[in-house]
C-alpha positions in Angstrom: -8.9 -18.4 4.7 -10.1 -21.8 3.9 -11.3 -22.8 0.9 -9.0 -20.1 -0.8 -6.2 -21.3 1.4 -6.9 -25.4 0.4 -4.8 -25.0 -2.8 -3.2 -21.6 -2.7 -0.9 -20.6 0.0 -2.0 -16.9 1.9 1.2 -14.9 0.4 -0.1 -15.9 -3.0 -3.5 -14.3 -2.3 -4.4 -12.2 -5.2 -5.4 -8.4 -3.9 -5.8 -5.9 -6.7 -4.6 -7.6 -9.2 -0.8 -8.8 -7.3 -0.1 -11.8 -5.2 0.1 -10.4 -1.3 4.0 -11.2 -1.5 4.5 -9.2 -4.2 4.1 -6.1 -2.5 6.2 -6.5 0.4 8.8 -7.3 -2.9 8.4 -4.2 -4.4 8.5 -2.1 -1.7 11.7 -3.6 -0.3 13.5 -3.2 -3.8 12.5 0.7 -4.2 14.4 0.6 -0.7 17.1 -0.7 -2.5 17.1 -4.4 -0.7 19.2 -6.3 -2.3 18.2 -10.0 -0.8 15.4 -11.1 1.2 14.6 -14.6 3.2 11.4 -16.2 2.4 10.2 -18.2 5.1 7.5 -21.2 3.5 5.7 -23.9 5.1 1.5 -24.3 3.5 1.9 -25.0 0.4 5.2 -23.4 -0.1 6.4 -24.7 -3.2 4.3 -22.7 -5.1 5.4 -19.8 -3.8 8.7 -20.9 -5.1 7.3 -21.6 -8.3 5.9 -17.8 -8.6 8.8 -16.0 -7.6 11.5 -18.5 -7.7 14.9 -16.7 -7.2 13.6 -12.9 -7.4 14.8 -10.5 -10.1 12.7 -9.3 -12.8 12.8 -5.9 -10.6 12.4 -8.1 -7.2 15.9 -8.5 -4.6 16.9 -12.4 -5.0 14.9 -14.8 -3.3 16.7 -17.2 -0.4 13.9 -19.7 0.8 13.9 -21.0 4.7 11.5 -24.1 3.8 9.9 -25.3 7.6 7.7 -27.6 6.0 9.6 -29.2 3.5 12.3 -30.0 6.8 9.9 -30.5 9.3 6.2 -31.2 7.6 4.5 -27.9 9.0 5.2 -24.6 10.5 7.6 -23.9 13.5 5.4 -21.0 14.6 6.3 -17.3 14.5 9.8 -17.4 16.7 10.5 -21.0 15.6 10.4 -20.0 11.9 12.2 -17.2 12.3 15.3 -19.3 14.5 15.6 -21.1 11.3 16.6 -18.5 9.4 18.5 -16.9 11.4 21.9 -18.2 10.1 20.5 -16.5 6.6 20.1 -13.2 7.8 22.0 -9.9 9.2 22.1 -9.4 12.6 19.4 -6.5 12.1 16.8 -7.4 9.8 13.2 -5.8 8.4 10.4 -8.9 9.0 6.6 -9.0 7.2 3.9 -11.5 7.8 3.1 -12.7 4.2 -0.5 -12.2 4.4 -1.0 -8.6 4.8 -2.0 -5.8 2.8 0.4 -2.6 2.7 1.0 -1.5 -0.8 2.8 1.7 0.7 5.1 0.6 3.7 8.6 2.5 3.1 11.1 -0.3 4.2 13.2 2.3 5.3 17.2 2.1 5.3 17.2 5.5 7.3 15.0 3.6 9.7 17.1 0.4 10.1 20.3 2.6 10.4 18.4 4.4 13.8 17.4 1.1 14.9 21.3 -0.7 14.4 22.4 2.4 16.6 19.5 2.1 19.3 21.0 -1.2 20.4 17.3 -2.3 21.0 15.8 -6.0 20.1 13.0 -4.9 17.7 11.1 -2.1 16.3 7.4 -2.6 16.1 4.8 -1.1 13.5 1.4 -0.7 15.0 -1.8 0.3 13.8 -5.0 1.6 14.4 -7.1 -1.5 15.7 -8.7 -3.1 12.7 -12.5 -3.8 13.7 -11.7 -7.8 13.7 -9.2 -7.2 16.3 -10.3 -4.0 18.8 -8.8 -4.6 21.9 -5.4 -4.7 20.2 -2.0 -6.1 21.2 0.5 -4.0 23.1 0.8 -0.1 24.1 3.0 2.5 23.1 4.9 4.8 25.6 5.2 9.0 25.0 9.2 7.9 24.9 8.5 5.3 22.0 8.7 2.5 24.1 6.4 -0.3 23.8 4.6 -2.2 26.6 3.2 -5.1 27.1 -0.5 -3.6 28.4 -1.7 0.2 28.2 -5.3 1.8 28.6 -5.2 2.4 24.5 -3.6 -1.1 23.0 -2.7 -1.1 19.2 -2.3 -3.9 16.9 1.2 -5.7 15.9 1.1 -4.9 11.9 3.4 -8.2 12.0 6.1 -5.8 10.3 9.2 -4.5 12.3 13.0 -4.3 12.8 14.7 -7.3 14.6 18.1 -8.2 16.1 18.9 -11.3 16.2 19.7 -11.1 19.8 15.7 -11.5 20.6 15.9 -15.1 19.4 18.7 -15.4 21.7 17.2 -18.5 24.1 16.3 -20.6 20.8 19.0 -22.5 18.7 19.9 -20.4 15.8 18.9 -22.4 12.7 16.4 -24.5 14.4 17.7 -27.7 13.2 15.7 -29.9 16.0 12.3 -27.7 14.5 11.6 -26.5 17.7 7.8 -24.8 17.8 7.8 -21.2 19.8 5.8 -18.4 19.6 7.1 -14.7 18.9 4.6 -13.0 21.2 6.2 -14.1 24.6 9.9 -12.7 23.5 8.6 -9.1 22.8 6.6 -9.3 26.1 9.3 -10.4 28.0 11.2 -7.4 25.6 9.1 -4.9 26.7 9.3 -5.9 30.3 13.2 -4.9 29.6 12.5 -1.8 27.9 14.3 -3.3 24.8 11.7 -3.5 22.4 10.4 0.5 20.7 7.7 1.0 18.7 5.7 3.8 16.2 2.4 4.2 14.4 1.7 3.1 10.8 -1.7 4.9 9.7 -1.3 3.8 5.6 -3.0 1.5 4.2 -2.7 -2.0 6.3 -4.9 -4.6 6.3 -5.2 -8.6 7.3 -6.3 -10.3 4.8 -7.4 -13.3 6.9 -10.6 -14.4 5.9 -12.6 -14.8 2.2 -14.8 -11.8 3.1 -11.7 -9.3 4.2 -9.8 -10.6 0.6 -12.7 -9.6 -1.6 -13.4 -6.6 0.1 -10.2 -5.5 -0.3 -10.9 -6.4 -4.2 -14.6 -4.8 -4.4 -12.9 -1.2 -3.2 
């Protein structure tokens, strides 16, 4: 995303008038989320300058600061290991730099997942044209797997249990840099991890072209 990203952080992307951030926001407080964990490392503390402790129609803000703790990001798992000890043993998780104005965080959904005793809950889509050979596959029985004939894309939203990030430290505190993609593939390989298709509105929003398409339409 550089040069937008040089002095702005991706979450605070503007797209149709809101910061990328604020969206996932919204949509978890018409769900009735009461508390979220914001997860900064680029640039971060002007993320907590925008939104500082939530309200004003938002759930209250806890920030998990990886770059302020460790000078840069842990990675997808590593982050997420760190702020583990700040969230509930099942827990919805968004990228911050992605479009999806009408994702239903869905309480109905978490309850189905907390009683599936799975590790996650994945949210494909459709393969965006930037990324056609996609990620993982999806099974008639909603399972998902780590290579099909027809591969979607990771939305980077899903359900979690803390039990995935089992084999790191929870909290992090030696900053410990891991991926996320290896955990779900070895998840998958277990038949732990489910999945389902998201065909709203989704979109990366990882380079300057995509962003001011996204604005032009």
């Amino acid at each position: 995303m550089r040069p937008l990203t040089d002095a702005c952080p991706k979450p605070l992307l503007v797209v149709r008038g809101k910061p990328l951030l604020q969206y996932h926001l919204e949509a978890l407080a018409r769900a009735g989320c009461e508390e979220v964990v914001v997860n900064t490392a680029w640039l971060g503390e002007q993320i907590e300058q925008r939104f500082g402790e939530g309200g004003r129609g938002w759930p209250r803000i806890v920030y998990s600061r990886e770059a302020h703790d460790f000078g840069g990001a842990l990675e997808t798992a590593g982050g997420i290991a760190r702020a583990l000890p700040l969230l509930a043993d099942v827990f919805w998780l968004a990228a911050g730099d992605v479009y999806v104005p009408d994702f239903e965080f869905s309480r109905a959904a978490m309850a189905r997942f907390a009683a599936s005793g799975k590790l996650a809950h994945l949210v494909f889509v459709p393969n965006p044209p930037q990324h056609p050979n996609g990620d993982f596959g999806l099974r008639a029985d909603g399972l998902a797997i780590s290579h099909a004939p027809q591969q979607f894309t990771y939305s980077t939203i899903g359900l979690y249990r803390k039990a995935l990030f089992a084999d790191l430290p929870s909290g992090n505190a030696s900053g410990i840099k891991a991926p996320l993609a290896p955990l779900l593939r070895s998840g998958m390989d277990n038949g732990s991890i489910t999945a389902e298709i998201y065909t709203g509105t989704w979109a990366d929003v990882g380079t300057p072209q995509r962003l001011a398409h996204l604005n032009a339409s």
